[in-house]
TIDO-27347 format. One record per residue: residue in three letters; x, y negated, z of N, C-alpha, C, O, CB in turn. Coordinates in steps of 0.2 Angstrom, whole numbers, always signed. Each point is the difference from the previous one (the first is absolute). Glycine has a CB too. Layout:
N
  zanu    n.X    n.Y    n.Z   ca.X   ca.Y   ca.Z    c.X    c.Y    c.Z    o.X    o.Y    o.Z   cb.X   cb.Y   cb.Z
   ala      X      Y      Z      X      Y      Z      X      Y      Z      X      Y      Z      X      Y      Z
...
REM end
This chain:
184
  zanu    n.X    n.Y    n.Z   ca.X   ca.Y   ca.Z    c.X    c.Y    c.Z    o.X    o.Y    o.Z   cb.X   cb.Y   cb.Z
   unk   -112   -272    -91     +3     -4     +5     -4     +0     +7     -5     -4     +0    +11     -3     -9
   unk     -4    +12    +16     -3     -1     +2     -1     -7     +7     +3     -2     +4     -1    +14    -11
   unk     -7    -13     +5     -2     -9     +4     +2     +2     +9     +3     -3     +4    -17     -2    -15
   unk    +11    +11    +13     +4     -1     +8     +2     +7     +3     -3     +5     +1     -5    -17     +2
   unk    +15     +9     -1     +4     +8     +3     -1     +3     +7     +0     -2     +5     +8     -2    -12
   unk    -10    +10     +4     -2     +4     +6     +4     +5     +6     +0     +6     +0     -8     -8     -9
   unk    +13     -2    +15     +2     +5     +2     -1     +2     +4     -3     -2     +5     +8     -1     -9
   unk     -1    +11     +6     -2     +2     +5     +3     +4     +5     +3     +5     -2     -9     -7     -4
   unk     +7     +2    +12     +4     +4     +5     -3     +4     +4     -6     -1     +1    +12     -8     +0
   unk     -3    +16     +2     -4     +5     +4     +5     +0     +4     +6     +0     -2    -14     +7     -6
   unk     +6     -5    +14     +5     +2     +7     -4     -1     +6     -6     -2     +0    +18     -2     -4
   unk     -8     +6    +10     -2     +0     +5     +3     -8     +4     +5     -2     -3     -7    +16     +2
   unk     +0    -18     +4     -1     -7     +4     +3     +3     +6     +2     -5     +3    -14     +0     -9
   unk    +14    +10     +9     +0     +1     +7     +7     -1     +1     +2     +1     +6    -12     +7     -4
   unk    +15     -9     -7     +6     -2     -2     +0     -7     -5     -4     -2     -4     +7    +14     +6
   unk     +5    -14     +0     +2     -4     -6     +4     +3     -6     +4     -3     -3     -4     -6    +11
   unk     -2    +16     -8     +6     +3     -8     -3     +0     -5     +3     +1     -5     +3     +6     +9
   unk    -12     -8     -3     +0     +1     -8     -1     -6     -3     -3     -1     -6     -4    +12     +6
   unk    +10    -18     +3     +2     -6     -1     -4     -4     -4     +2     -2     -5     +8     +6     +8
   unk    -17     -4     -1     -7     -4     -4     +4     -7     +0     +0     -3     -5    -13    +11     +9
   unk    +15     -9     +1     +2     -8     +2     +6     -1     -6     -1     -6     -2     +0     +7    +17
   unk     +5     +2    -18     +7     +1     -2     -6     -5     -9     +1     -5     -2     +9    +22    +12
   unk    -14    -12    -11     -6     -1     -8     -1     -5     +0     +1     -4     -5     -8    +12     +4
   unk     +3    -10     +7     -5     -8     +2     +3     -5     -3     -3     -4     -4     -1     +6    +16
   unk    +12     -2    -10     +5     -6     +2     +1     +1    -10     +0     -6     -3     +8     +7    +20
   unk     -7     +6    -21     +2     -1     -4     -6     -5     -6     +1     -3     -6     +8    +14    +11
   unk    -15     -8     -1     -5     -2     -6     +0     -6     -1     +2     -2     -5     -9     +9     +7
   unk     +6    -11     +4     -1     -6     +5     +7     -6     -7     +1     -6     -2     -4    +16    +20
   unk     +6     -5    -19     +8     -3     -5     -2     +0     -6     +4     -3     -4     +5     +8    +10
   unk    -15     -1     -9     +1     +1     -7     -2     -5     -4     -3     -5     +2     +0    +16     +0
   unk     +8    -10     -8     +1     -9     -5     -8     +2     -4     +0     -5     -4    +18     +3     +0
   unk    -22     +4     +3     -7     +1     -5     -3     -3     +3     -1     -1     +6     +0    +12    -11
   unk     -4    -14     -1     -6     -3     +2     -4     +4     +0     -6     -2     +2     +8     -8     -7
   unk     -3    +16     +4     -4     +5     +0     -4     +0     +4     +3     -2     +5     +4     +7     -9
   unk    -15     -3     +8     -1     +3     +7     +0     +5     +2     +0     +5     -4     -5    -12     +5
   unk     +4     +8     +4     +2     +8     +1     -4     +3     +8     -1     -5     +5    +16     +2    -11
   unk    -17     +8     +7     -2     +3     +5     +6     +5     +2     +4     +3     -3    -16     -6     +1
   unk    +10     +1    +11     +4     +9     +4     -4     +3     +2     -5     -3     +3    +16     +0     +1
   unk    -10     +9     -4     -3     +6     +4     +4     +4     +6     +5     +4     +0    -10     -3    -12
   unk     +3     -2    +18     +4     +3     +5     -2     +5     +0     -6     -1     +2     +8     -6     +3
   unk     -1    +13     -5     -5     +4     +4     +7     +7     +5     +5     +3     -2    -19     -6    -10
   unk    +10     +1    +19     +3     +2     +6     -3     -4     +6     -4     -5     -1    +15     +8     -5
   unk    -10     -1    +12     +0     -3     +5     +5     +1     +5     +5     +4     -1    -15     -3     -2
   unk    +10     -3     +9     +4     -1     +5     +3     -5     +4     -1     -4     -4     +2    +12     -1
   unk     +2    -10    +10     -1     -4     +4     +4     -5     -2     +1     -4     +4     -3    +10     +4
   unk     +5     -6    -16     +3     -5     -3     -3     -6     -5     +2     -5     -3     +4    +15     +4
   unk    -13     -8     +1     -5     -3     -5     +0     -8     +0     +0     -4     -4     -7    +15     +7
   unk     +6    -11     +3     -1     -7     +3     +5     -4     -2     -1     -5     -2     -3     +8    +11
   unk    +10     +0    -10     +7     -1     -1     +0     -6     -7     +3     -6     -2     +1    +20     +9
   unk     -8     -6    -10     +1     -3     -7     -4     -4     -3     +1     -3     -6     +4    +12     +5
   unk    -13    -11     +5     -3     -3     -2     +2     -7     -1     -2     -4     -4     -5    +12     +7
   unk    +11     -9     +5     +3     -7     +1     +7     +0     -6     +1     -5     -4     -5     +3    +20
   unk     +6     +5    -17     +3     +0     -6     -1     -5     -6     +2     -5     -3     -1    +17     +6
   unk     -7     -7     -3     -5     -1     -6     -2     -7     -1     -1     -2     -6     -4    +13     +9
   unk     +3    -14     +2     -3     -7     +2     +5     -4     -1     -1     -4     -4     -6     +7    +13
   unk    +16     -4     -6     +7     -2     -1     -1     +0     -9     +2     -5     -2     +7    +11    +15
   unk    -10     -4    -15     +3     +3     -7     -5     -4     -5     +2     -3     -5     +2    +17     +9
   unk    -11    -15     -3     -6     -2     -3     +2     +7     -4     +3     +0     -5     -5    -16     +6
   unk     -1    +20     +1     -2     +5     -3     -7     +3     +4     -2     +6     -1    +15     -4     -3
   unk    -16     -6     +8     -6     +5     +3     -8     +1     -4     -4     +3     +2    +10     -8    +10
   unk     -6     +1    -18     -3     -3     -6     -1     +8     -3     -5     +3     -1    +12    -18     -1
   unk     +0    +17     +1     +1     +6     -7     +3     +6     +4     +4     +4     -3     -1    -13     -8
   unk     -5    +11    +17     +3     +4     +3     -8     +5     +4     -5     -4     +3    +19     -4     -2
   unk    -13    +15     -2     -7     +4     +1     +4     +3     +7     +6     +0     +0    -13     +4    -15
   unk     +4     -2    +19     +3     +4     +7     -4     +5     -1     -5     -1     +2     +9     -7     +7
   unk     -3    +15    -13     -6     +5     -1     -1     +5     +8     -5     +3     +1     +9     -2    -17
   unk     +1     -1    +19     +0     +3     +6     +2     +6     -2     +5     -1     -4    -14     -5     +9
   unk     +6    +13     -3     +3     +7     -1     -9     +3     -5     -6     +1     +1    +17     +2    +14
   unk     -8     -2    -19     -5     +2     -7     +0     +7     -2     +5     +4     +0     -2    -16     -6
   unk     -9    +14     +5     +0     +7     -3     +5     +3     -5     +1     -3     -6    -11     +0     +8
   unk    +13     +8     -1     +5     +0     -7     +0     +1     -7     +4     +0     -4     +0     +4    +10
   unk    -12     -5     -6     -2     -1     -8     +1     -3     -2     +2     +0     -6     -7     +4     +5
   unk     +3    -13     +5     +1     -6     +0     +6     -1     -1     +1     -4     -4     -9     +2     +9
   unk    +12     +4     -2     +7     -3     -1     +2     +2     -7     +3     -4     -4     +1     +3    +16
   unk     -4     +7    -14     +0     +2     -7     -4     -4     -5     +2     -1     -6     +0    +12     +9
   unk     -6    -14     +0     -4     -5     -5     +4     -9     -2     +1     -4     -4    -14    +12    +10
   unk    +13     -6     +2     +5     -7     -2     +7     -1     -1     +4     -5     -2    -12     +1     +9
   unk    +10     +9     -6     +7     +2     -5     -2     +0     -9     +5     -2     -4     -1    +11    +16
   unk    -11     -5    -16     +1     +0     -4     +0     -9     -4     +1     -2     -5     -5    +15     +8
   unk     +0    -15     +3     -2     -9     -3     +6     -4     +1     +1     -6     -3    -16     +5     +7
   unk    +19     +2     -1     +6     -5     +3     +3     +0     -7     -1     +4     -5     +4     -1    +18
   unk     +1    -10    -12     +2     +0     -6    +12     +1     +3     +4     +4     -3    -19    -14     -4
   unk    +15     +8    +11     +5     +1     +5     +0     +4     +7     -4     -2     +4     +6     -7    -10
   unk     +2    +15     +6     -1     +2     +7     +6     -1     +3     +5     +1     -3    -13     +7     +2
   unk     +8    -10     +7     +7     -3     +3     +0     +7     +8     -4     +1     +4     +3    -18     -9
   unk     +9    +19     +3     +1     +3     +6     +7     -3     +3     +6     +3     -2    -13    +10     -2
   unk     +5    -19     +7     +7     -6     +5     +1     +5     +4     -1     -2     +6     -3    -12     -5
   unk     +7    +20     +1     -2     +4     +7     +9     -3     +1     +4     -2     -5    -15    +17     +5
   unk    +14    -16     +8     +6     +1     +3     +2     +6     +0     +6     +0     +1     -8     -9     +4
   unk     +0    +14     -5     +1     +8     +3     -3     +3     -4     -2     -4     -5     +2     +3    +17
   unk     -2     +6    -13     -5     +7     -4     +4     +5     -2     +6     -1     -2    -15     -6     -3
   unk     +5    +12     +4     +1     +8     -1     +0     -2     -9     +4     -4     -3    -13    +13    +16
   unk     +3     -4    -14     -1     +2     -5     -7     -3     -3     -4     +4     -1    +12     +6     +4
   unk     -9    -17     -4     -8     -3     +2     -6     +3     -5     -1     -2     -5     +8    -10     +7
   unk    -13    +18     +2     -4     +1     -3     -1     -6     -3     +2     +1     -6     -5     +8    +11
   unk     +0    -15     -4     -5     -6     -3     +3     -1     -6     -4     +0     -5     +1     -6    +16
   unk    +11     +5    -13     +1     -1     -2     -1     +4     -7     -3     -2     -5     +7     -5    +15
   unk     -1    +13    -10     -3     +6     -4     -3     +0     -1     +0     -2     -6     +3     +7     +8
   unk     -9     -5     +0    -10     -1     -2     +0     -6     -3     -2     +0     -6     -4     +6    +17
   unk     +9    -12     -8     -2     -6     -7     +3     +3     -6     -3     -1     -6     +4    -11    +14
   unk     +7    +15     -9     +1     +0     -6     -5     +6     -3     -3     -2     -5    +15     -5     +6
   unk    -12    +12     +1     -5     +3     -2     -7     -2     -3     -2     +2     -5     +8     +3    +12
   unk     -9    -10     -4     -4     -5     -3     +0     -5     -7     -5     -2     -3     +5     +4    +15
   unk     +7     -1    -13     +2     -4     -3     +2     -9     +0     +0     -4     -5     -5    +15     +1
   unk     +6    -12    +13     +3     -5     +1     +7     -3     +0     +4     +2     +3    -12     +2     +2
   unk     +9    -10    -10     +6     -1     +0     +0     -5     +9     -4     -3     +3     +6     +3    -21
   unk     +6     +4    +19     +1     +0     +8     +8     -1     +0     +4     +2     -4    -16     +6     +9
   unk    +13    -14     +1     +6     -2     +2     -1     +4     +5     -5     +3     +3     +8    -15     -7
   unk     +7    +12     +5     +0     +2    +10     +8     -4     +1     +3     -5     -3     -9    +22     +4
   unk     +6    -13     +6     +6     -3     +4     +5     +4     -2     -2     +4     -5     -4     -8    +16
   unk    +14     +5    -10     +3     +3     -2     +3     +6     +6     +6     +2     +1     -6    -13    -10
   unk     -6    +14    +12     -1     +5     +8     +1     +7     -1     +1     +2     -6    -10    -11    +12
   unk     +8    +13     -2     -2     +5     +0     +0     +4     -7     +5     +1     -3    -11     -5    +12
   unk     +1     +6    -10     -1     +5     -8     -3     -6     -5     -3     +3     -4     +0    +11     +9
   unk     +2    -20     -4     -4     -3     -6     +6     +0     -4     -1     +5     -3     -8    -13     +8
   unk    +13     +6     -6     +4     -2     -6     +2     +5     -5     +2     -1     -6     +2     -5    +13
   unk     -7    +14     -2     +2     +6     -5     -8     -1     -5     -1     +3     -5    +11     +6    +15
   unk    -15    -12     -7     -5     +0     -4     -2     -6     -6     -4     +0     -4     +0     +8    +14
   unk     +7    -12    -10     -1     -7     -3     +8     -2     -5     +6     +0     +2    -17     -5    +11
   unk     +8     +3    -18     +6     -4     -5     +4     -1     +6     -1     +2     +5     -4    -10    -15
   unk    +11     +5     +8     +5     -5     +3     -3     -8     +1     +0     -4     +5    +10    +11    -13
   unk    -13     -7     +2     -2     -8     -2     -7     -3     +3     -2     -6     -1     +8     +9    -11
   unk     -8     +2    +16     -6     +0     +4     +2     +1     +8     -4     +1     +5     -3     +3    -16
   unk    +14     -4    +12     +2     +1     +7     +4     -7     +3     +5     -2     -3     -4    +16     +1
   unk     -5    -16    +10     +3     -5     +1     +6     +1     +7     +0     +6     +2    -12    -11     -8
   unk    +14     +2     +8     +4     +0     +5     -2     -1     +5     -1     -6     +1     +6     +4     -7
   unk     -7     +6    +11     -3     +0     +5     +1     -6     +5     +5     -1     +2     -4    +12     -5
   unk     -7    -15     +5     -1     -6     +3     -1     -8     -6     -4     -5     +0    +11    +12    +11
   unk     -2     -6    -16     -1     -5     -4     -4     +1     -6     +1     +3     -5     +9     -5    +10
   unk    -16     -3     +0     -5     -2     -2     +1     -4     -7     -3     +2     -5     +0     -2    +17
   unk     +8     -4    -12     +1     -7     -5     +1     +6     -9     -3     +0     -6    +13    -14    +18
   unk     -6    +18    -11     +2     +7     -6     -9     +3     +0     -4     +1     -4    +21     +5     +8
   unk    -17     -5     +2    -10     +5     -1     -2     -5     -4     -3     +1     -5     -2     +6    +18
   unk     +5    -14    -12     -4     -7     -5     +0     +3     -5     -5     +0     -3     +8    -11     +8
   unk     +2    +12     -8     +5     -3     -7     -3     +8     -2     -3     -1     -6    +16    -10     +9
   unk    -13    +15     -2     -1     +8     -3     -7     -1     -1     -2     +1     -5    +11     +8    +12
   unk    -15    -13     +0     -5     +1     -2     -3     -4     -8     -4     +1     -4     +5     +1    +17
   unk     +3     -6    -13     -1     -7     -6     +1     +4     -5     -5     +1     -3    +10    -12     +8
   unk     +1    +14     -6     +3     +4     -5     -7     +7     -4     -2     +1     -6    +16     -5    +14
   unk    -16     +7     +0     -3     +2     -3     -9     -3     -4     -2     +2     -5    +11     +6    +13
   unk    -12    -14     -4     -5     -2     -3     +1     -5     -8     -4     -2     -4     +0     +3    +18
   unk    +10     -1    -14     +1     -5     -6     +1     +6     -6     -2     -1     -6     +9    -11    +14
   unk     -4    +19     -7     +2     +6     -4     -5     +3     -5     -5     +3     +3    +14     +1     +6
   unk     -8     -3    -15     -4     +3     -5     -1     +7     -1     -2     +3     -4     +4    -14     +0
   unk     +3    +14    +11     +1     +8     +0     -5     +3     +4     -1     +6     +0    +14     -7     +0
   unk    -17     -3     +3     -4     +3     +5     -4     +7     +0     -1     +4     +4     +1    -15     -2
   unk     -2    +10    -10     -2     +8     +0     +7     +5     +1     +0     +5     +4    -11     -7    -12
   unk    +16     +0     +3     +6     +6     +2     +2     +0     +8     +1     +6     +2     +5     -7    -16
   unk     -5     -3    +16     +1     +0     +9     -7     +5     +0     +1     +5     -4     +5    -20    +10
   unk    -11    +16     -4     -6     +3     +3     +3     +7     -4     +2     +5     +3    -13    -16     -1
   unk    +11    +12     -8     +2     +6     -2     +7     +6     +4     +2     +5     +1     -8    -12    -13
   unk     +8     +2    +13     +8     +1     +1     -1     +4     +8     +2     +6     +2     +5    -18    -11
   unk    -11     +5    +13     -4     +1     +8     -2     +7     -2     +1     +3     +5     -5    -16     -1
   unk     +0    +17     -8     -6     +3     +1     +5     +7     -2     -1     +5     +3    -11    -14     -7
   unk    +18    +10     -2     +4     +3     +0     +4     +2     +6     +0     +6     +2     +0    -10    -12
   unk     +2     -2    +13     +6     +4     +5     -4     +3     +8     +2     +4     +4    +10    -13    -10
   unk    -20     +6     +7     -4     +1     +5     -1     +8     +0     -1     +4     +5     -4    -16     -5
   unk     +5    +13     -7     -2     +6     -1     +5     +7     +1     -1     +6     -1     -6    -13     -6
   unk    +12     +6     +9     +6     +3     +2     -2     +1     +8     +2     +4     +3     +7     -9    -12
   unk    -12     +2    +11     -1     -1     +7     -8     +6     +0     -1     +1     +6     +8    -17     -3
   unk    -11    +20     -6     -5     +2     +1     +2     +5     +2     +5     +3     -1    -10     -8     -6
   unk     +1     +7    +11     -1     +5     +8     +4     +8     -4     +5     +3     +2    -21     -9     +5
   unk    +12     +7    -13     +4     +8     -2     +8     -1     -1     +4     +4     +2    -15     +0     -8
   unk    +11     -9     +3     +8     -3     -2     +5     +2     +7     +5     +3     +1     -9    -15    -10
   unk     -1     +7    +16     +4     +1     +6     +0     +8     +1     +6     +3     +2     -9    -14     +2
   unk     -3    +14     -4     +0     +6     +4     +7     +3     -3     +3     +3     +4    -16     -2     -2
   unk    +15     -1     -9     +2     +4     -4     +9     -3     +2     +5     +4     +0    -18     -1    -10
   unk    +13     -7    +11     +5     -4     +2     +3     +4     +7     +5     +3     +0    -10    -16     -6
   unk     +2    +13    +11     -1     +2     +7     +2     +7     +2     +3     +2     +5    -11    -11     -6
   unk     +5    +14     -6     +0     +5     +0     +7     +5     -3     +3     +6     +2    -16    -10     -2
   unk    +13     +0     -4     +9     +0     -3     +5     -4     +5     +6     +2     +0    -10     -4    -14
   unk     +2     -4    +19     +2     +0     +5     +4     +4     +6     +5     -1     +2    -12     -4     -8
   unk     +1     +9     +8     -1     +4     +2     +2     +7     +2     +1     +2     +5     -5    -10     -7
   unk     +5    +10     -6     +5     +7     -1     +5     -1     +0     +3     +4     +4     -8     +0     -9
   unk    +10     -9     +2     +3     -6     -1     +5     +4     +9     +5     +4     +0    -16    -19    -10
   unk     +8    +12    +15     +1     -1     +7     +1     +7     +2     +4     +1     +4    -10    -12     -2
   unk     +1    +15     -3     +0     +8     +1     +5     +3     -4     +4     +4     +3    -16     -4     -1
   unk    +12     -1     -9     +6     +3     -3     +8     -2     +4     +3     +5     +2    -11     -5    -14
   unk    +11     -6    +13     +4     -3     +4     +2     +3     +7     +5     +1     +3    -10    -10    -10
   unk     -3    +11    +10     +2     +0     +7     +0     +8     +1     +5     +2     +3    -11    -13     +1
   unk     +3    +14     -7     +4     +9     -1     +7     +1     -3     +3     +5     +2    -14     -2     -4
   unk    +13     -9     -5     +4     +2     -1     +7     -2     +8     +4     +5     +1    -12     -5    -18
   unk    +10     -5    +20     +3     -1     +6     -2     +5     +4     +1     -2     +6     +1     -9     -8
   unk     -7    +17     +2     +0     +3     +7     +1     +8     -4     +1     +5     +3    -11    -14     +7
REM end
């Protein structure tokens, strides 16, 4: 049983999308007596933003501002998190988030961009609502699945690995060539 939960966020600060603010509000809700640390790591002119957040929230106690960290480091603190949260409003295809589950991070997201194609159902929140990110987070610290989530994280990250893409891209690519000869 682990005595205190470790989460963590990666992005850049120089925006509000990847919606750190969106986490704060949900932690800030969580029903456990548990304690818990956060890990920020990013920078950008949002900082400030979030620190006073942080302070509103009584969360400035259990909250780390790592700044922009070597990328080994963040692999490191992806392996030790016990939750990785990607709250984004917007996103592509989120490296961070891939690399945590690769790590074997059980990780929430928003319901944006390409996260949903990488995470359960049951681990996807609705984008801004915070009070459902609460309740998913609860769910997951209270669940006796946590190694099968991390396995499951570590399975489908692995679909995302660079040769997989290349090979993807390349079948792509003929894909577009075969097509575009065959109309001319």
């Amino acid at each position: 049983e682990k005595e205190v939960i470790n989460f963590l966020m990666v992005g850049s600060l120089e925006q509000r999308y990847k919606g750190f603010d969106i986490a704060l509000r949900a932690i800030s809700q969580l029903k456990t007596n548990k304690k818990f640390t956060i890990n920020i790591v990013g920078e950008g002119i949002y900082l400030e933003e979030l620190k006073e957040l942080a302070r509103k929230l009584n969360l400035s106690e259990v909250i780390n501002f790592c700044g922009k960290v070597p990328h080994e480091e963040v692999l490191r603190l992806m392996i030790l998190c016990d939750i990785f949260l990607m709250p984004s409003r917007t996103e592509g295809l989120p490296r961070a988030l891939i690399e945590a589950m690769a790590m074997g991070a059980p990780a929430i997201g928003s319901n944006v961009g390409g996260i949903p194609e990488l995470l359960d159902k049951n681990f996807i929140f609705e984008n801004e609502n915070y009070t459902q990110l609460s309740k998913i987070i609860d769910d997951v610290i209270n669940s006796s699945d946590i190694e099968k989530i991390s396995q499951k994280n570590m399975q489908e990250a692995s679909k995302f690995r660079k040769d997989i893409l290349n090979r993807k891209r390349q079948d792509f690519y003929k894909h577009i060539v075969k097509e575009f000869f065959k109309g001319n």
